[in-house]
PLY file of the C-alpha trace (Angstrom):
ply
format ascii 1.0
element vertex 356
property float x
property float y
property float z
element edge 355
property int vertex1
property int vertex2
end_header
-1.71 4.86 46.81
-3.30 7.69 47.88
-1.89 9.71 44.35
-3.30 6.88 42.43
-7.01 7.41 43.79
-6.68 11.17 43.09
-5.33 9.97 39.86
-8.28 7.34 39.42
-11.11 10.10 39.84
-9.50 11.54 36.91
-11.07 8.36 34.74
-14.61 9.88 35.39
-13.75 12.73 32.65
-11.19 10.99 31.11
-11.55 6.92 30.35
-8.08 7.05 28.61
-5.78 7.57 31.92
-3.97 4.59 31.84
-1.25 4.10 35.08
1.59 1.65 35.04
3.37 1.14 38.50
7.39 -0.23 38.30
8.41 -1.85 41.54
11.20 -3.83 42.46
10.37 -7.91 43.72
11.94 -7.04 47.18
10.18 -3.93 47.82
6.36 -3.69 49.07
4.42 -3.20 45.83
2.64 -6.21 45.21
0.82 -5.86 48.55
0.50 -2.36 48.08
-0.88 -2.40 44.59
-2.99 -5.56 44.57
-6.75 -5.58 44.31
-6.64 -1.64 42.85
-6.57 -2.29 39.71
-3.29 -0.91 38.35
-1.18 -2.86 36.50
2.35 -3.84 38.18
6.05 -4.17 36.25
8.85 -5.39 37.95
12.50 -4.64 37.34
16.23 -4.92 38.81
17.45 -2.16 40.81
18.90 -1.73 43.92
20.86 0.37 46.33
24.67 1.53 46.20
25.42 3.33 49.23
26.45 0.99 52.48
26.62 -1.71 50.34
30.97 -2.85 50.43
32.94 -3.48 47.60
31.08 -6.21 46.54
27.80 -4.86 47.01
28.10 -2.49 45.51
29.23 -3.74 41.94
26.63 -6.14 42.37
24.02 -2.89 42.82
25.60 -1.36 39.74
25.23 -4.34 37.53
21.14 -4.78 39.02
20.95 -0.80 37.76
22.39 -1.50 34.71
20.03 -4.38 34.01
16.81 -2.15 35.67
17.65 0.28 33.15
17.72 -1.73 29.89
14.21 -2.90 31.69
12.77 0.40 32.23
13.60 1.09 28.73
11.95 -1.82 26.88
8.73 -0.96 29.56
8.62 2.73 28.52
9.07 2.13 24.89
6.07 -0.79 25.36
3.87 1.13 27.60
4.46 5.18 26.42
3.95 6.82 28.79
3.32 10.78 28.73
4.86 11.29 32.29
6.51 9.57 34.95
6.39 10.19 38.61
9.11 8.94 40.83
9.38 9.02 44.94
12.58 8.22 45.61
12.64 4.51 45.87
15.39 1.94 44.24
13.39 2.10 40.43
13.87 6.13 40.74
17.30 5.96 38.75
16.41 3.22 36.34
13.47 4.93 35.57
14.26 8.12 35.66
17.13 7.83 32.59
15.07 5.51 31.00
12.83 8.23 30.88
14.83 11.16 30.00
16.30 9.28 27.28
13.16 8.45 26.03
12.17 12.08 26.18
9.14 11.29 28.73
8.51 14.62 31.04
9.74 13.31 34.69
8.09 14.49 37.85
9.88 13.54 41.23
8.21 13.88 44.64
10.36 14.27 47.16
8.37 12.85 50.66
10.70 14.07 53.15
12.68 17.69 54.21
16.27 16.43 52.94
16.50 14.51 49.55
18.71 11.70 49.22
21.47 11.11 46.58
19.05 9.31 44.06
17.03 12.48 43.90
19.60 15.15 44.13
20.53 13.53 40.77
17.11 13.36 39.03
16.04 16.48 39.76
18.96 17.45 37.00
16.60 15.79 34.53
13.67 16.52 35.94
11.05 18.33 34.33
9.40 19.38 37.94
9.95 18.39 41.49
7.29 18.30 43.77
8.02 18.65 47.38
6.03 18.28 50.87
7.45 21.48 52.76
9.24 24.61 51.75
12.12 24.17 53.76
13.34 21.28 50.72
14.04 24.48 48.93
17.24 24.85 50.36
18.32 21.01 49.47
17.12 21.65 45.53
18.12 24.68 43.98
17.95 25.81 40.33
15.29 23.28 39.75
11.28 23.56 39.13
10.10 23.61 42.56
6.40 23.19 43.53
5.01 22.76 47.45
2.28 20.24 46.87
1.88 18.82 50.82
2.18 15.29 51.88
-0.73 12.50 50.29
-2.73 11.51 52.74
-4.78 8.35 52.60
-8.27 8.06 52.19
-8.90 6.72 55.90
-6.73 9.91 57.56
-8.92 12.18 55.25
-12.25 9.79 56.47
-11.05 9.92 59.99
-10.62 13.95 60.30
-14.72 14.37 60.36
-14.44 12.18 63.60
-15.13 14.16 66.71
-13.11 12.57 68.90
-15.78 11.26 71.39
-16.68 9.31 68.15
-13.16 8.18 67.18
-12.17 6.98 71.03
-16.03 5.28 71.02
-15.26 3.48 67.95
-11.99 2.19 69.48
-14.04 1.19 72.89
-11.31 3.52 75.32
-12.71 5.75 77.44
-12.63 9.73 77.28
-9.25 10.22 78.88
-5.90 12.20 77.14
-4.82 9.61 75.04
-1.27 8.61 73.83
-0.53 7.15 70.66
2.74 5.02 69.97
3.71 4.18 66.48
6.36 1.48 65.97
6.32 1.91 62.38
4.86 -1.10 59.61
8.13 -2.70 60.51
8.08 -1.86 64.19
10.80 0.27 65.92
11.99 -1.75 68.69
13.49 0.64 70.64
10.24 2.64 70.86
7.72 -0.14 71.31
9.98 -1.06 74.27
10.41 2.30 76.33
6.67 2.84 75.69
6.08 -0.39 77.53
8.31 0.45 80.30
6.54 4.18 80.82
2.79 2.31 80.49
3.00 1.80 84.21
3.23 5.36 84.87
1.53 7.05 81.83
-2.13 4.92 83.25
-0.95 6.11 86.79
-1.05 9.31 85.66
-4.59 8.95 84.44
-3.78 8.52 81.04
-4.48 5.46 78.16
-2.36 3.95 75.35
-2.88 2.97 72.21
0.65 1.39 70.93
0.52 0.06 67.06
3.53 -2.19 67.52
4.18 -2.90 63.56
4.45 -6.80 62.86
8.03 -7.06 63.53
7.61 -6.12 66.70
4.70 -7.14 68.12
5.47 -11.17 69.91
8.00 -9.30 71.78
5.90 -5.93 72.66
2.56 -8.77 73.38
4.94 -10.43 75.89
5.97 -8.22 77.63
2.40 -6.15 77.95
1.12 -9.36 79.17
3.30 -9.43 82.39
2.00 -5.86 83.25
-0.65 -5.42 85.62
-4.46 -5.64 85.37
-5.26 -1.87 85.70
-2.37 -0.83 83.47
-3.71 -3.44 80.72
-7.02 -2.12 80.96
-6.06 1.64 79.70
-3.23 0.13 77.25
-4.35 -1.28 74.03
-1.89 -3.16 72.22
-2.02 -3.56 69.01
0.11 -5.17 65.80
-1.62 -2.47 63.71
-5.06 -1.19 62.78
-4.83 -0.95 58.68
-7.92 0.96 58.36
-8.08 2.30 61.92
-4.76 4.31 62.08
-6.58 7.44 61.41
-9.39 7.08 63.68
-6.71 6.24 65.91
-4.98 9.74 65.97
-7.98 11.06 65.78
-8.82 9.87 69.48
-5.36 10.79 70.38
-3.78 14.19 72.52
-0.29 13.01 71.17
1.89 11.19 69.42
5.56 9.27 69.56
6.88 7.97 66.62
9.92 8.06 64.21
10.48 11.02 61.97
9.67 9.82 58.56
8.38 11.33 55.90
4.38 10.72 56.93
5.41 12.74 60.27
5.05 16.13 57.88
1.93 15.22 57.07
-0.23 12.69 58.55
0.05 14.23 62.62
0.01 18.12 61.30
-3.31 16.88 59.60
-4.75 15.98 62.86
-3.19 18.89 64.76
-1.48 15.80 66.95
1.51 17.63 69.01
4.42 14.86 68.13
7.19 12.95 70.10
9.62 12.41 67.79
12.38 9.43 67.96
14.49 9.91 65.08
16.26 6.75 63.76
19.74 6.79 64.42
21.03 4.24 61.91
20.61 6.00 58.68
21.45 9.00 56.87
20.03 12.19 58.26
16.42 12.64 56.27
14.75 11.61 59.73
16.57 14.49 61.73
15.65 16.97 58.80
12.33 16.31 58.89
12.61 16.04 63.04
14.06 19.51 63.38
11.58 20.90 61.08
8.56 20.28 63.15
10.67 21.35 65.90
11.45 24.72 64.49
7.69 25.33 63.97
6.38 24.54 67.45
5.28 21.39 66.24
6.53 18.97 68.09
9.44 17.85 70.45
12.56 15.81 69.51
14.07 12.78 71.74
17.33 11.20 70.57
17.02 7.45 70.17
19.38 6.64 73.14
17.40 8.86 75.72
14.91 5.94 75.41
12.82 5.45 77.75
13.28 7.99 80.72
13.35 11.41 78.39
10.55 9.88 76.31
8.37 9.22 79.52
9.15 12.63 81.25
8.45 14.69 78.01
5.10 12.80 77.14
3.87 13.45 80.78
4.97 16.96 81.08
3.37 17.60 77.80
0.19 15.84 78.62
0.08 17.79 82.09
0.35 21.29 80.72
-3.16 22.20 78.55
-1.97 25.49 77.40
1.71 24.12 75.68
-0.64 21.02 73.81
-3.15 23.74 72.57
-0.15 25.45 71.13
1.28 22.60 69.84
-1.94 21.74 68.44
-2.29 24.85 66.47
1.20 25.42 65.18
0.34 21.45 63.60
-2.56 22.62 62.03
-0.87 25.95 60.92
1.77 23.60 58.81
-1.01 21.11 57.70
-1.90 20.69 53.80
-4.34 17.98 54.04
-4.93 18.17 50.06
-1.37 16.83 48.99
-2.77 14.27 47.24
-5.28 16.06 44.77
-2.37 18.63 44.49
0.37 15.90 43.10
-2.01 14.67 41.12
-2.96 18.03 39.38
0.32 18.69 38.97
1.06 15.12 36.73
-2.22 15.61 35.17
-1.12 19.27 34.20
2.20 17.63 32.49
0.50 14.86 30.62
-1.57 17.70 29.34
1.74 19.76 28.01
0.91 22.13 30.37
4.52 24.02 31.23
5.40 25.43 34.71
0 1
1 2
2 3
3 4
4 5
5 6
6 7
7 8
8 9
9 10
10 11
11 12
12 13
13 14
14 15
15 16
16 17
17 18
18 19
19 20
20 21
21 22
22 23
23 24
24 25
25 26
26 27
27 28
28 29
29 30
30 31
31 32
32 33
33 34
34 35
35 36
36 37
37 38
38 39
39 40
40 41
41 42
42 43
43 44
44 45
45 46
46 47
47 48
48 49
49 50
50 51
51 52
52 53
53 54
54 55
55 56
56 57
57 58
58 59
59 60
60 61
61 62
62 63
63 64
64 65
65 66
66 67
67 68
68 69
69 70
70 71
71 72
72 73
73 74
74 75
75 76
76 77
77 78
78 79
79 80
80 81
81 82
82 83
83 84
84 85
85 86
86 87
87 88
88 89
89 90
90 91
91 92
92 93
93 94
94 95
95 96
96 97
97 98
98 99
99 100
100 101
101 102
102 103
103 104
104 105
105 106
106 107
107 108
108 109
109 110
110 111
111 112
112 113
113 114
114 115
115 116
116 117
117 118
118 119
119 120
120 121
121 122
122 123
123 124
124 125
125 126
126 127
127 128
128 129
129 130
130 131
131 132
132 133
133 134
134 135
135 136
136 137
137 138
138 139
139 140
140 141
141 142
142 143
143 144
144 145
145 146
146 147
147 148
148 149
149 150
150 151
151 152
152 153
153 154
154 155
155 156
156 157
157 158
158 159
159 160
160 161
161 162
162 163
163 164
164 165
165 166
166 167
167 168
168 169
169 170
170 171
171 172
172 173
173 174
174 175
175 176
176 177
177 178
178 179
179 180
180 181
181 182
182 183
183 184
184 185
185 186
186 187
187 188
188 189
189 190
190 191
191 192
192 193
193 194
194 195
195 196
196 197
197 198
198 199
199 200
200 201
201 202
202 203
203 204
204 205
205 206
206 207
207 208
208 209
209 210
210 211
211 212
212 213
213 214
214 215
215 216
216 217
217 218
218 219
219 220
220 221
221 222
222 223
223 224
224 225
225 226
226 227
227 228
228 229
229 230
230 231
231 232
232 233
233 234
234 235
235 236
236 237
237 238
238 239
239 240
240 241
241 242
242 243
243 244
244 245
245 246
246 247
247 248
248 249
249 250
250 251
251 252
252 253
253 254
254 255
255 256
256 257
257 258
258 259
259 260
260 261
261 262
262 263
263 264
264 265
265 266
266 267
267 268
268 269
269 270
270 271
271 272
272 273
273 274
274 275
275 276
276 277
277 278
278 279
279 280
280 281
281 282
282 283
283 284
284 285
285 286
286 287
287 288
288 289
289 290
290 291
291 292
292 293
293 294
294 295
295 296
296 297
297 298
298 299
299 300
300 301
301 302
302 303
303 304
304 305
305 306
306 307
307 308
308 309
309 310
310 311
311 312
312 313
313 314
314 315
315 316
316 317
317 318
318 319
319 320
320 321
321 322
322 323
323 324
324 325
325 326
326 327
327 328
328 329
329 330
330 331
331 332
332 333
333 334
334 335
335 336
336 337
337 338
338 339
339 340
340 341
341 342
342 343
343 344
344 345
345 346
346 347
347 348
348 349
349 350
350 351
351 352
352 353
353 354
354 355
C-alpha cells in the first residue's frame, strides 16, 4: 500500500491515473485494499513448488485458469503498465501481460528472487529491486535500486524523538527491546523472548513484544505467569497497526525474522537487528539475513539456537554503547527511506513511454 499512496498523490496533477489491484481469494488483499479506494480483481493462481504430485497439477490447472483471467481483466481494464511483487498472480499476470504487449515492471522485495521472478524478469520491461546485492541473482536484465516502501506511519514515526515515541507508548526511558513475531506470529521467537524477559528486565531493560495474532493466547499465557516486576517493563502486545513505527522508534534493538521489510523498515530507524531467519523455507530469509550481516547491520541467530544465543546476544549488545552506535550507523548508512516515491516514479515514468 504504501506504492499506491505515492501512486495516489499522482491524481493531484493527473485525475486520469486509474489503479486496478489482482489478488488471489486466499491471499490478504481484501483487508489490505479495503476502504482505499482501489478497485480489487480476483483470479486463480497458486503455488507449484512443495506442492506433491497432486498439488501440483492441481496448481498448474489454477495457473492455467488465472491466466485466461488475467487476460480477459487486461483486455477489459488496459492497462499501460503492470507492477508485480512476487506473489501467486505474478505469473498469470505477468504473460497475460506480455502477451498483451503491456510494459511489465517487477519489484523484487527481498536480496534473492524466487523462481516466479527469475522467470518474469525474461519479459520484463524493468525490475526494480530493494538492495544492490540482487544484482548478482538478475543479470542481463533492466536493473534499477529503488529501496524498500515504507509505510506512511514508519515515515510519520521517524520525526519522533524517542522520549516522544516511548511517552506515547507509556514505558519509561530505559534501552528498549523490540520483538516482532511477524502478522502471523513466529512461535519460536515469541517463545524464547518470553523465556529471556526474566533476565532482559533484570538487566534493567523493557520489552515491547508484538506477538502477531497467531501467536498471541499462547505468548498472553504464558506472560501472565511471569512475575509482577518483569510484567511491569514487558508490554505484550498482539500488534499495534498504527503504532509499529512509533514502536521502533522507542526501541535500541530489534529481533525479528529476516523478511523482506528487515532491508528496509529497521535500517530506516537505524535499529541494530537480531535476526531469526526462518528455517522452513527456501533461502530468501538467509539472503537477506547475511546481507545486513555483511554490512555491520545486524547479527544473525539460527532458529534452533532459540532462546539461550538469542538472550546472550541481545544483552551483550545492549551492554556495549560503542558496538550499538556502530550498528546504528552502518543501518542508517544502508537506509533509503524514499523507496516508495522511487517505485512509483519509476511506473509513472513507463506509463509515460519513458525508456530506461
Amino acid at each position: 500500500m504504501a506504492i499506491v499512496n505515492s501512486l495516489q498523490r499522482f491524481r493531484s496533477t493527473d485525475s486520469s491515473l486509474d489503479i486496478l489491484w489482482v489478488g488471489t481469494v486466499e491471499g490478504m488483499e481484501t483487508d489490505i485494499v479495503t476502504g482505499s479506494g482501489i478497485d480489487i480483481e480476483f483470479i486463480e493462481s497458486s503455488g507449484l513448488v512443495g506442492k506433491g504430485l497432486i498439488g501440483m497439477i492441481k496448481g498448474l490447472y489454477r495457473l492455467l485458469v488465472g491466466l485466461m483471467q488475467s487476460y480477459i481483466l487486461i483486455s477489459r481494464f488496459s492497462p499501460d503498465a503492470i507492477f508485480v511483487t512476487g506473489g501467486y498472480t505474478t505469473v498469470p499476470v505477468s504473460v497475460a501481460g506480455w502477451l498483451r504487449q503491456v510494459p511489465i515492471a517487477i519489484y523484487l522485495p527481498d536480496v534473492e528472487p524466487g523462481l516466479a521472478i527469475r522467470i518474469i524478469s525474461k519479459i520484463a520491461d524493468r525490475v526494480l529491486i530493494t538492495v544492490e546485492a540482487s544484482q548478482e541473482y538478475l543479470k542481463h536484465v533492466k536493473l534499477v535500486v529503488t529501496g524498500y516502501p515504507l509505510r506512511t506511519q514508519l515515515t510519520n514515526a521517524l520525526t519522533m524523538s524517542q522520549d516522544e515515541s516511548r511517552s506515547v507508548l507509556g514505558i519509561k526511558n530505559n534501552k528498549t527491546i523490540l520483538i516482532v513475531g511477524g502478522s502471523l506470529g513466529a512461535r519460536s521467537i515469541n517463545l524464547a523472548a518470553l523465556e529471556a524477559g526474566r533476565t532482559w528486565v533484570s538487566e534493567g531493560f523493557q520489552i515491547i513484544h508484538v506477538t502477531g495474532k497467531l501467536g498471541w493466547i499462547e505468548s498472553e499465557k504464558i506472560w501472565t505467569d511471569l512475575d509482577s516486576f518483569t510484567k511491569l517493563n514487558y508490554k505484550l502486545f498482539p500488534y499495534l497497526s498504527d503504532k509499529i513505527g512509533v514502536a521502533m522508534r522507542a526501541s535500541n534493538i530489534v529481533v525479528a525474522r529476516a523478511g523482506a521489510s528487515c532491508l528496509g523498515e529497521f535500517p530506516a530507524f537505524g535499529l541494530p537487528a537480531v535476526l531469526v531467519p526462518y528455517p522452513y523455507s527456501w533461502s530468501y530469509q538467509y539472503a537477506n539475513a547475511h546481507m545486513l550481516c555483511d554490512q555491520g547491520a545486524a547479527i544473525c541467530v539460527e532458529d534452533n539456537d532459540l532462546p539461550i544465543v538469542l538472550r546472550q546476544t541481545v544483552s551483550r549488545l545492549l551492554n556495549n554503547d560503542s558496538e550499538m552506535i556502530e550498528f546504528g550507523k552502518n543501518a542508517r548508512r544502508f537506509s533509503n527511506i524514499d523507496g516508495a516515491d522511487n517505485i512509483a516514479n519509476e511506473l509513472r515514468s513507463m506509463v509515460c513511454g519513458e525508456s530506461l
